[in-house]
C-alpha positions, 0 to 999 in steps of 0.5 A: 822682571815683572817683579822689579816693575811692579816694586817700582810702581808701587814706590812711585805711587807712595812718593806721590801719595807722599807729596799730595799729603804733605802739600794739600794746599798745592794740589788738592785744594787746586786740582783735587780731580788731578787733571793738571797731571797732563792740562799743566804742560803749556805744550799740550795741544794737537790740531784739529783734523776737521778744522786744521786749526791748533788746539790748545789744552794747556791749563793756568793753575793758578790763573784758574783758580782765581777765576770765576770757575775756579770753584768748579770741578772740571768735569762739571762742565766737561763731561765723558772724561772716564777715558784717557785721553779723551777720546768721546768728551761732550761739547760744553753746555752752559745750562748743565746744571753745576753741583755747587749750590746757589747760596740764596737759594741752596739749590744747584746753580745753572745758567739754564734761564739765562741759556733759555733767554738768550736762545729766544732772542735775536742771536739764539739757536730759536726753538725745537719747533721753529729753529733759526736758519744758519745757526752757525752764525749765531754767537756761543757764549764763549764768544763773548764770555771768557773764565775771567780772572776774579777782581776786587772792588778797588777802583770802584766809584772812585775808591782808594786803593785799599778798599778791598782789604778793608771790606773783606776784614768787615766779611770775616768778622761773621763769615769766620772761613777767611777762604770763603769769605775772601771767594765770595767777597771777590766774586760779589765785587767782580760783577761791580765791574764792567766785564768789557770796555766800551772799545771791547765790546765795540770790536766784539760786535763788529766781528759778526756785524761788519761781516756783508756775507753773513748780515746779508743771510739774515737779512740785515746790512752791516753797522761797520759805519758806526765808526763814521759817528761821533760815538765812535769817537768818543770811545775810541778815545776812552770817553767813559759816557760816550755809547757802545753798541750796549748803551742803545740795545741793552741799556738800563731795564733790558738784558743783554740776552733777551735782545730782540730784533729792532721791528720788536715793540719790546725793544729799546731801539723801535721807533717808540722806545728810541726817545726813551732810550736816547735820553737815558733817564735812569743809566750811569752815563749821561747821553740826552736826558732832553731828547725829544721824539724828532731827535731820536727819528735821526738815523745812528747807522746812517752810511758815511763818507767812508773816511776812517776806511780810505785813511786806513787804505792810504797809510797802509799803502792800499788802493783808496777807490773804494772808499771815494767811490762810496763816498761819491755814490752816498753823498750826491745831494740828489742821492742824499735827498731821494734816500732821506725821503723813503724814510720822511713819510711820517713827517708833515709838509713843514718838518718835511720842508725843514728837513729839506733846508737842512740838506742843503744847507749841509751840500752847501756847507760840503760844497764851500769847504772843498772850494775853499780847501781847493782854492788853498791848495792852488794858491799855494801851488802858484805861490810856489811856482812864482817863487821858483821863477823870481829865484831862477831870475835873479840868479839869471841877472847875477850871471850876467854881471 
């Protein structure tokens, strides 16, 4: 019996040597660590007995290896893999050094700076000596980075189809190694790209943002109301100038991953870089290249009527009082007026004076169309009810004939 058996592994082994040798562009090339012998089954996943959440193991082959680690070994990222099943796998770190080579510099690659600099910025982990409070709610990088697909440069700068081709058949006039040239070209043309829309990122940041529980433990309000501003807009309908949250924290000349709080001098958004910042000087959209100091005071997440939220509330059948009711606490003029004058102290009496009149004029302007909006809406109704009237008479005066 243990014979037949042994016999029977033995011939499995050849056929699957066999199959690698004749097919090295299927499986070797692909998968020369042979994880997909389990990670290729769609069905491959348990829950997570902490979380009670679904875990899913499943591995794309061919979607993988067009993506940006399709170059890299699995257990280049994932380490303690020597057990089957992996019972003692290390969490993921994006600063372990890779073991391919950086080919400006031919040392191995990391993303070690960049981990570094975002661990120093407003939504890093902090410092070994001086580490952030409530590190759980600050963001992993795979929050925001997914292993995207590699794309060409096609509909870069308005290009024609076609372009992609065209480049790569220049490349490999020196770079011989078609596969090489093809990974490198693809790679160099994906970073031309935006990695998400302004909508994406939009959404991507309002999933902390929006969040009252989690911005009151660090001290900061919600930015939900971004949607009451005529950005929003803009994006929302595919305005390709119009800003995302990027525009203003991270534009041109600042990363998005050193990101520093708004009281920082370094930061685009103090008071003393927001001019700079509004006009926009050197980016591809163009936002306010006159702006002047007094138009970058005006606050960009001011609180709003809360429109967009009771709209939302009443077409999904909701109760709307919460949005009125924070319409109405926000928008009294004497509100209005008390709130705007905390943040005036820097002005003189004449900008304060102007900015006075312009408050009014904003209540009156308020005031007039819900007068006359109001006052359409009981013409209409008595138009109505008149109508009603001179029709039941007049079948009244037809009876009588």
């Amino acid at each position: 019996m243990t014979i037949h058996l042994s016999m029977s592994i033995r011939s499995l082994l050849c056929m699957f040597t066999l199959f690698v040798m004749t097919n090295p562009s299927g499986v070797i090339a692909a998968d020369e660590e042979g994880c997909l012998i389990c990670h290729k089954y769609p069905g491959l996943a348990r829950i997570d007995q902490k979380t009670g959440r679904l875990r899913l193991f499943y591995v794309g082959n061919n979607k993988y290896k067009n993506s940006v680690h399709g170059k890299i070994l699995c257990r280049n990222c994932h380490l303690n893999l020597d057990k089957i099943p992996h019972a003692d796998i290390a969490k993921v770190n994006c600063s372990t050094k890779c073991h391919i080579k950086e080919p400006s510099t031919d040392r191995e690659f990391s993303h070690g700076n960049i981990y570094g600099e975002l661990n120093a910025s407003v939504h890093g982990l902090g410092t070994e000596d001086n580490p952030k409070k409530f590190e759980e709610d600050m963001p992993k990088c795979t929050d925001c980075h997914i292993n995207t697909v590699l794309q060409p440069v096609t509909g870069v700068l308005n290009q024609e189809a076609g372009v992609s081709a065209d480049a790569l058949r220049r490349c490999i006039g020196c770079h011989s190694e078609k596969e090489w040239a093809n990974r490198f070209y693809q790679h160099f043309s994906h970073r031309l790209h935006r990695s998400k829309t302004s909508l994406e990122t939009v959404k991507l940041c309002l999933l902390c943002h929006q969040d009252e529980e989690k911005m009151m433990r660090h001290g900061l309000v919600t930015t939900d109301n971004y949607k009451d501003t005529f950005h929003w807009k803009g994006v929302l309908y595919g305005d390709v100038n119009a800003p995302d949250c990027l525009s203003c924290h991270a534009p041109v000349g600042y990363t998005i991953h050193s990101m520093a709080t708004t009281q920082a001098s370094v930061s685009p958004v103090h008071p003393q870089n927001l001019q700079q910042t509004c006009s926009n000087q050197n980016g591809t959209q163009i936002c306010h290249p006159n702006a002047v100091a007094s138009f970058s005071s005006g606050k960009i997440h001011k609180k709003g009527l809360g429109l967009e939220e009771t709209a939302m509330a009443l077409m999904s059948g909701e109760p709307p009082e919460a949005g009125v009711t924070v319409g109405k606490t926000n928008h009294s003029f004497v509100k209005m007026m008390s709130e705007e004058e905390k943040d005036l102290t820097s002005l003189n009496e004449q900008q304060r004076n102007q900015w006075k009149i312009l408050m009014l004029v904003k209540y009156i302007y308020t005031l007039l169309i819900t007068v006359v909006i109001g006052g359409m809406l009981i013409h209409q109704m008595m138009d109505f009810y008149r109508a009603v009237k001179i029709r039941k008479n007049n079948k009244g005066a037809g009876h009588d004939k």
